[in-house]
C-alpha positions in Angstrom: 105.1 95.2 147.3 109.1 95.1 147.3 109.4 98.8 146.3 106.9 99.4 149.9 109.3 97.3 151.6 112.1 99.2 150.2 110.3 102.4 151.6 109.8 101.0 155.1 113.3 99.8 155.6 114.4 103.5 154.3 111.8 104.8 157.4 113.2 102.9 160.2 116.8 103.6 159.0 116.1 107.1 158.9 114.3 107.0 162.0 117.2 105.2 164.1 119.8 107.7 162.5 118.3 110.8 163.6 117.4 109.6 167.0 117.8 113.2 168.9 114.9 114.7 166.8 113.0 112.1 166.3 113.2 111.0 170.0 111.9 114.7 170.5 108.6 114.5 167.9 108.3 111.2 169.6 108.4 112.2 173.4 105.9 114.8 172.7 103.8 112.4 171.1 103.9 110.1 173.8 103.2 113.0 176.1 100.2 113.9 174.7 98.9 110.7 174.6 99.2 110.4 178.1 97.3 113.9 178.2 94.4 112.7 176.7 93.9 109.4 178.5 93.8 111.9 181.6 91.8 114.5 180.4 89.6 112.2 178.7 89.4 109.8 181.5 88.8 112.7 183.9 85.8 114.2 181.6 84.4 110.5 180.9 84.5 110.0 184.7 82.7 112.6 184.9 79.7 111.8 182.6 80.0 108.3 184.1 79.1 109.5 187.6 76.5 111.8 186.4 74.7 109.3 184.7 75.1 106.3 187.0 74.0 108.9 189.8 70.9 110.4 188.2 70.1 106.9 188.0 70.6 106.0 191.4 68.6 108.6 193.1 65.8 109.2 190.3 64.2 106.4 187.9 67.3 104.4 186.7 69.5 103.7 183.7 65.8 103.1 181.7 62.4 103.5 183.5 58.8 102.8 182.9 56.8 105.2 184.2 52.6 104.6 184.4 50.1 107.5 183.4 46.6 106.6 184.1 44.1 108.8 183.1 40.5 107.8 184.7 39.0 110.5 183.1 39.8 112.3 180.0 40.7 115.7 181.9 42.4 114.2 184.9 46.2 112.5 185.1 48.2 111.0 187.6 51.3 109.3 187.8 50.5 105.0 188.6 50.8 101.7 186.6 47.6 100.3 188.3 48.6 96.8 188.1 52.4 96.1 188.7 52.7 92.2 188.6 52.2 92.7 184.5 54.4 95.1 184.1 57.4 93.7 186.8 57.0 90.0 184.2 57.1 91.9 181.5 60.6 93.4 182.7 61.7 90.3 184.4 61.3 88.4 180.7 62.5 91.7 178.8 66.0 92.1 181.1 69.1 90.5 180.9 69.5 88.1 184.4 72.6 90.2 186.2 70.4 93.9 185.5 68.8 95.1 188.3 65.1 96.5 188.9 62.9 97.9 191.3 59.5 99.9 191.5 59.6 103.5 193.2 56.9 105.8 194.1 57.3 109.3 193.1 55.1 112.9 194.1 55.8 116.4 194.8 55.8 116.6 198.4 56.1 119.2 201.5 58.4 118.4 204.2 56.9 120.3 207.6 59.4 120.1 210.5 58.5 121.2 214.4 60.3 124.7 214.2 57.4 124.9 211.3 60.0 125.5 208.9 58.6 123.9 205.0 61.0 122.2 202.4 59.5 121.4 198.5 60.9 118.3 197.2 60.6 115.4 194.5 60.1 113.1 196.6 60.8 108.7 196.2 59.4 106.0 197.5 61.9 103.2 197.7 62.8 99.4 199.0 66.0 99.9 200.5 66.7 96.6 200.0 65.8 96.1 196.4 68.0 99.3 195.8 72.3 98.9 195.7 72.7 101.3 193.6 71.5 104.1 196.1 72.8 102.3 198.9 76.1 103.0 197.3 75.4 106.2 196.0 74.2 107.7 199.1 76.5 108.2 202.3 75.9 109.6 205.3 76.8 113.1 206.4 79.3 114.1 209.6 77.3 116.1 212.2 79.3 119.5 211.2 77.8 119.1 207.7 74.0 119.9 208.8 74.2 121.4 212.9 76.5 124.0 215.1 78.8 121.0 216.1 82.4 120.6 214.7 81.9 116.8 215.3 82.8 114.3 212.5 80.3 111.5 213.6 78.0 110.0 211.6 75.0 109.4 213.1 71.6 107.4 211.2 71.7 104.5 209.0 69.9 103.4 205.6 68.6 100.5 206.8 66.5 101.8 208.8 64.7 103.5 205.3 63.5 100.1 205.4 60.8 100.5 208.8 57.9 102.0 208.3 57.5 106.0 208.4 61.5 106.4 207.4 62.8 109.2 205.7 66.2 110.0 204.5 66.9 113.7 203.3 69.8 115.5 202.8 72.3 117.6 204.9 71.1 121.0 202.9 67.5 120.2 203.6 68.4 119.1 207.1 70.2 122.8 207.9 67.3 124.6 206.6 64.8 122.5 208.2 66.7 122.5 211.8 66.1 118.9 212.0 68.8 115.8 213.0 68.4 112.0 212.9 65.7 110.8 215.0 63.7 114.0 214.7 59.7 114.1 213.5 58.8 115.5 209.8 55.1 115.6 208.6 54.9 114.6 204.7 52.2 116.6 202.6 51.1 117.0 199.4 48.0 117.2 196.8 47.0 114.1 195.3 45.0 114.4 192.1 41.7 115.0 192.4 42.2 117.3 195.3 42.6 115.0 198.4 45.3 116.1 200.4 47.6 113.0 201.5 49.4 113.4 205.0 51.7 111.4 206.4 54.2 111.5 209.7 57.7 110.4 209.4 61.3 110.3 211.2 64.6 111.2 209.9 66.4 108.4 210.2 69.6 109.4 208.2 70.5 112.4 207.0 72.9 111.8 203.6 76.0 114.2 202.4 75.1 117.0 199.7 75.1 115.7 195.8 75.3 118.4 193.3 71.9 119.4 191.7 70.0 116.7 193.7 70.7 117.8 197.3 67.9 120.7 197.2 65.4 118.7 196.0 65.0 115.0 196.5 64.7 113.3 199.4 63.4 109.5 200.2 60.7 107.4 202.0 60.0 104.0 202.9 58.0 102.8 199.8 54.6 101.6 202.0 55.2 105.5 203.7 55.1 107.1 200.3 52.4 104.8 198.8 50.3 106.3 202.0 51.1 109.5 201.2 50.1 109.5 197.8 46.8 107.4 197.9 48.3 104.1 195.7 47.1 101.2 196.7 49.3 98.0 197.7 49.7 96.4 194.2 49.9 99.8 192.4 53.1 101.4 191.5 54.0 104.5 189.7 57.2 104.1 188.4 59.7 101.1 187.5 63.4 101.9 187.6 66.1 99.9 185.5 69.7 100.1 186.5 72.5 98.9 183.7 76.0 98.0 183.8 76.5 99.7 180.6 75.5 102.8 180.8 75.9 103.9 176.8 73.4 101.1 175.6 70.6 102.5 177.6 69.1 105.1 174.9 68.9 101.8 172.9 67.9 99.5 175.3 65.1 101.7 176.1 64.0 102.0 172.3 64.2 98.2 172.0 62.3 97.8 175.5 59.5 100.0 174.0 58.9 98.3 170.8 58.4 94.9 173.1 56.1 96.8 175.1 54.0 97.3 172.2 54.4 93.5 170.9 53.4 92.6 174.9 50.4 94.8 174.5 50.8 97.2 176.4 49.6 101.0 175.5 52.2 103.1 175.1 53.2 106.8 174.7 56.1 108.3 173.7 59.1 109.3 175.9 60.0 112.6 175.4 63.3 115.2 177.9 60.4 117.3 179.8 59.4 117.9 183.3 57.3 115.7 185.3 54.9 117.8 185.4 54.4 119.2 182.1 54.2 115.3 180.9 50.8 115.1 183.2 50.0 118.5 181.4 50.0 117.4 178.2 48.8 113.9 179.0 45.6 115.3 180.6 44.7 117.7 177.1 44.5 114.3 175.0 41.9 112.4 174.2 42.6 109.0 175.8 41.9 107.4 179.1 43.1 104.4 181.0 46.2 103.1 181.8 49.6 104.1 179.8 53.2 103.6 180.0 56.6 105.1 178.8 59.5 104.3 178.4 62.7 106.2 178.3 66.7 106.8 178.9 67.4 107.9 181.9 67.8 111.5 180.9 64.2 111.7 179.7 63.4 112.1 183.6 67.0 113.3 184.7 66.0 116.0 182.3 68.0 118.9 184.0 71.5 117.1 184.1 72.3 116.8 180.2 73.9 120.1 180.8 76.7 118.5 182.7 77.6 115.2 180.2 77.2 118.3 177.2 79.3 119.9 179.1 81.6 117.2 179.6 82.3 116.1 176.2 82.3 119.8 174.5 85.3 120.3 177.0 86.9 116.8 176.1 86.4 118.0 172.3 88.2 121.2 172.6 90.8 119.8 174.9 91.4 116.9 172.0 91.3 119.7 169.3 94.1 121.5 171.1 96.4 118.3 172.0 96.1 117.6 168.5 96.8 121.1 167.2 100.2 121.4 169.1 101.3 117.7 168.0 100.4 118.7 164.4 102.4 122.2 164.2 105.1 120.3 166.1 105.3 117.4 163.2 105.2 119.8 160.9 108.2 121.4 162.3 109.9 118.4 163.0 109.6 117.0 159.8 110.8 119.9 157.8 114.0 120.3 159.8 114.3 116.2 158.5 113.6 117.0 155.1 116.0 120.1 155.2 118.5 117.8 157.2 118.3 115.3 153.8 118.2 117.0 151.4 121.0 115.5 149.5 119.8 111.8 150.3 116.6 112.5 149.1 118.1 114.7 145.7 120.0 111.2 145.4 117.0 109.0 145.6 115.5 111.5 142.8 118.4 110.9 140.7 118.5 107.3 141.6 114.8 107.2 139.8 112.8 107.3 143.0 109.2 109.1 141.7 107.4 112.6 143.6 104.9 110.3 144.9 107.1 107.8 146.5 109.2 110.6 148.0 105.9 111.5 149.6 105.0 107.9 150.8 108.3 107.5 152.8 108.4 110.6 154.3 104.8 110.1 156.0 106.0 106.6 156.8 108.6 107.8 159.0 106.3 110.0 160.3 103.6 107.9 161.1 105.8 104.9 162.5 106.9 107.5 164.8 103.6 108.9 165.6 101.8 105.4 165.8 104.6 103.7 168.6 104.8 106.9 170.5 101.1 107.3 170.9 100.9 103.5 171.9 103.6 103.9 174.7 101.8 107.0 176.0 98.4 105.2 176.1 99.6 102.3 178.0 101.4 105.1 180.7 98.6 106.8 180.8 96.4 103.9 181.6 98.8 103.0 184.3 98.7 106.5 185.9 94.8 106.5 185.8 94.7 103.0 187.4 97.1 104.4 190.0 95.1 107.5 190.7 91.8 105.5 190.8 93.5 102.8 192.9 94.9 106.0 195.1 90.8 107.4 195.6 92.2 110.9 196.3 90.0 112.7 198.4 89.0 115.9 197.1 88.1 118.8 199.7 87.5 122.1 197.8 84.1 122.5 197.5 83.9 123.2 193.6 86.3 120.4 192.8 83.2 118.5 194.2 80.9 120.3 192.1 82.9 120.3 189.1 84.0 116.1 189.8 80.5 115.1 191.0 82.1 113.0 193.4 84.4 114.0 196.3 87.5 111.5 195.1 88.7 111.6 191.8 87.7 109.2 189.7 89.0 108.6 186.0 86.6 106.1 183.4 88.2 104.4 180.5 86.7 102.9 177.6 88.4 100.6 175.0 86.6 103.1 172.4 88.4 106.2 173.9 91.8 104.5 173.7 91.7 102.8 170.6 90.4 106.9 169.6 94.0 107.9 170.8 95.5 105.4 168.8 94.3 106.4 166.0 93.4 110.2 166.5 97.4 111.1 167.0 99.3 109.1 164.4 96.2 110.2 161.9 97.1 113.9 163.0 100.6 113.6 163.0 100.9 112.1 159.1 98.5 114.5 157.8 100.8 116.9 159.3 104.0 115.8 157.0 102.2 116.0 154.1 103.3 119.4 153.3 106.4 118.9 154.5 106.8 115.6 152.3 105.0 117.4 149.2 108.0 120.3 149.8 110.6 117.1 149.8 109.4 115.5 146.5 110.0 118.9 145.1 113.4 118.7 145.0 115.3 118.9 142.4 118.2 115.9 142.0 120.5 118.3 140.6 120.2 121.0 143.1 120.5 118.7 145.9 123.6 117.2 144.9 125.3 120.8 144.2 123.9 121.9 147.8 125.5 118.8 149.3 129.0 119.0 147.3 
C-alpha cells in the first residue's frame, strides 16, 4: 500500500513538472471527449427520434396486434373482443405509460381530379394519442400547392369528427387535394367485400422521412367503417414508453403474461404486415390470436436507420480513440525519453521493471481520466446549449439524415459514463509500450547519459 502511495505521489509530481506536454496529451483528451458526447449525442438523437417516431405514427413503443382466423384458410387483422385485452394492459402497464387501440388496413385514397394514392392507413382517437399529436405538425401552404404562402391551414382536432382524414403534404401534391377537400377511402376487406368510405382532409401534416409516402390517418369510427370491425372490435393496441431501450424486454415480459392471462398467443417475428397474414392463414389453427412485439417488429423497414446510426457512432468512437491512442503513445515517449536519468536513478535506487511500468501508466491514466471528465461535462453543457438553442435545420437532407428538422442531441448516463471509461482505458493501454521501453533502462546507462 505505501510503496502505491509512493508511486502516485511520483505521478502527480511528474505530472505538475511537465505541465506544457502534459497540458497538451491532456487538451487533446479533453477534446475528444467533447467530440464524442457530440457525435454520440447527435447519432443517439438520432435513433431516439426514429424510434419514438415509428412509434408515434405506427403501433407504438410495444403493440398487440389481433389475428383471427374464422376459418382455417382465411386471416384478418382484429382482436374480436377489446375490453379483455385493454384490462389486461391496463393491469400489465406501469400507471404514467400510455395506450390506445388503432385500426389499421391497406387502403386507396381516390381524390376528385381521380387521381389514386396506396397507403397503410390508421385509425386513431386523436385524443387518446399525444404522442402523434406531437409528432405530427402541420404543413405551410407552399409545401403541398402553387402558392409561396407560409400559412398553416387545418387542425388535428378536427381528426377527431367523423369522416376526418389527415395525410401528408407528398400525398397531398400528388393527389391535388387541400384542407377541406373530399377523398373517397377504399380497400378489400377479407373475404372479398369491398369497404368504401367518404372523407375530408382536414389537415394536411409536413413530410417525415420514410413515412410521408405511405401512411396517412382516419378518425377511428371512419376506419372501423371502412374495414367492416364492429364497435367493440379492434385490430391493433399500441403502447407508448418513456424508455424507449426497455421495450424489446418489456414486450418479452408482456408476452409471457399474456400467456399466464390466457390468452393464445403467437410469436412476434420483423416481417411485413402482410406476409404475417400469409403465413398465419397456411397454419392449422383458427380463432382468435395475439402478438406481441418491439416496436420494430411492425416498424420493420426502419432498423436500417438506428443500424446505421450506431455502426457510424462505432467507427467514429474507433477513430477518436485511435488518434488519442497514437497521440499517448507519443506523448509518453517523449516523457520517458525527457526522464530518463530520473527513472535510471529510481532503478539504481532499487525501484523493480514492474513498478517502473505501474507509475508510468499512472501518470498516464490520471491524466487521461481528469481530462476526459472535464471534456464530458463541456460537452454536456454544449449539447444542452444546442438543444436548449432548437436550431432549425433547412437543407433538405440534413432533415433526412436528422429525422427531425432541428437538431436534437440525446444523452444517456450509459454513453457518458462509456466516455469515462472508454478514453482513460485507451489512453493507458497506450503507455504500455512506452512504460515497458522505460523499465528497460538500464541504471548505469542512464546516469552516464545524464552526467
Amino acid at each position: 500500500m505505501s510503496a502505491m502511495l509512493v508511486l502516485l505521489r511520483l505521478g502527480f509530481r511528474n505530472l505538475a513538472q511537465a505541465r506544457r506536454r502534459n497540458g497538451l496529451l491532456g487538451g487533446a483528451v479533453a477534446f475528444t471527449a467533447v467530440l464524442l458526447v457530440l457525435s454520440n449525442g447527435i447519432f443517439q438523437g438520432v435513433i431516439t427520434r426514429v424510434i419514438n417516431t415509428s412509434a408515434a405514427l405506427g403501433s407504438g413503443h410495444v403493440h398487440i396486434t389481433g389475428i383471427y382466423k374464422p376459418k382455417r384458410d382465411l386471416a384478418m387483422y382484429r382482436i374480436k373482443q377489446l375490453a379483455p385485452v385493454m384490462d389486461f394492459v391496463r393491469k400489465n402497464v406501469p400507471a404514467d405509460v400510455r395506450f390506445s387501440d388503432r385500426i389499421h388496413n391497406f387502403t386507396r385514397i381516390y381524390s376528385p381530379a381521380d387521381m389514386v394514392f396506396c397507403v397503410f392507413h390508421y385509425g386513431v382517437d386523436i385524443a387518446a394519442e399525444p404522442h402523434l399529436r406531437e409528432t405530427l405538425q402541420l404543413a405551410p401552404l407552399r409545401e403541398y400547392t402553387d402558392t409561396d404562402s407560409d400559412e398553416r391551414v387545418g387542425s388535428l382536432d378536427a381528426l377527431a369528427d367523423n369522416e376526418s382524414m389527415v395525410i401528408f403534404a407528398e400525398q397531398a401534391r400528388k393527389l391535388g387535394v387541400r384542407v377541406g377537400d373530399p377523398v373517397v377511402l377504399q380497400m378489400s376487406n377479407p373475404g372479398g367485400v369491398e369497404g368504401v368510405v367518404d372523407a375530408k382532409v382536414v389537415a394536411v401534416v409536413r413530410d417525415i422521412p420514410d413515412f410521408s409516402h405511405f401512411f396517412c390517418f382516419s378518425n377511428i369510427e371512419t376506419a372501423k367503417r371502412l374495414s367492416s370491425v364492429k364497435p367493440e372490435s379492434s385490430t391493433i393496441v399500441s403502447i407508448h414508453m418513456g424508455d424507449v431501450d426497455s421495450a424489446n424486454d418489456f414486450a418479452v415480459a408482456l408476452s409471457d403474461a399474456a400467456v399466464g392471462a390466457g390468452f393464445a398467443t403467437i410469436p412476434t417475428r420483423l416481417a411485413q404486415a402482410r406476409q404475417k397474414l400469409w403465413s398465419a392463414q397456411e397454419e392449422a389453427w383458427t380463432g382468435q390470436r395475439i402478438e406481441i412485439g418491439p416496436w420494430n417488429h411492425e416498424m420493420w423497414w426502419m432498423d436500417w436507420r438506428t443500424d446505421a446510426s450506431r455502426l457510424i457512432a462505432t467507427l467514429v468512437a474507433a477513430a477518436l480513440g485511435l488518434v488519442v491512442g497514437l497521440g499517448a503513445v507519443s506523448a509518453t515517449f517523449v516523457s520517458v525519453r525527457e526522464r530518463t536519468p530520473e527513472i535510471g536513478t529510481l532503478r539504481a535506487m532499487g525501484m523493480s521493471p514492474s513498478r517502473v511500468v505501474i507509475m508510468v501508466a499512472i501518470e498516464t491514466l490520471i491524466l487521461a481520466f481528469v481530462a476526459t471528465v472535464a471534456g464530458t461535462i463541456i460537452g454536456v453543457i454544449i449539447t444542452l446549449g444546442l438543444n436548449a438553442a432548437h436550431i432549425k435545420v433547412t437543407s433538405e437532407t440534413l432533415r433526412y439524415l436528422l429525422f427531425d428538422d432541428a437538431v436534437y442531441l440525446a444523452l444517456t448516463p450509459a454513453s457518458l459514463v462509456g466516455i469515462v471509461i472508454l478514453l482513460p482505458a485507451v489512453t493507458l493501454v497506450a503507455s504500455l509500450w512506452p512504460a515497458f521501453k522505460a523499465s528497460r533502462i538500464s541504471p548505469m546507462a542512464a546516469i552516464r547519459d545524464a552526467l
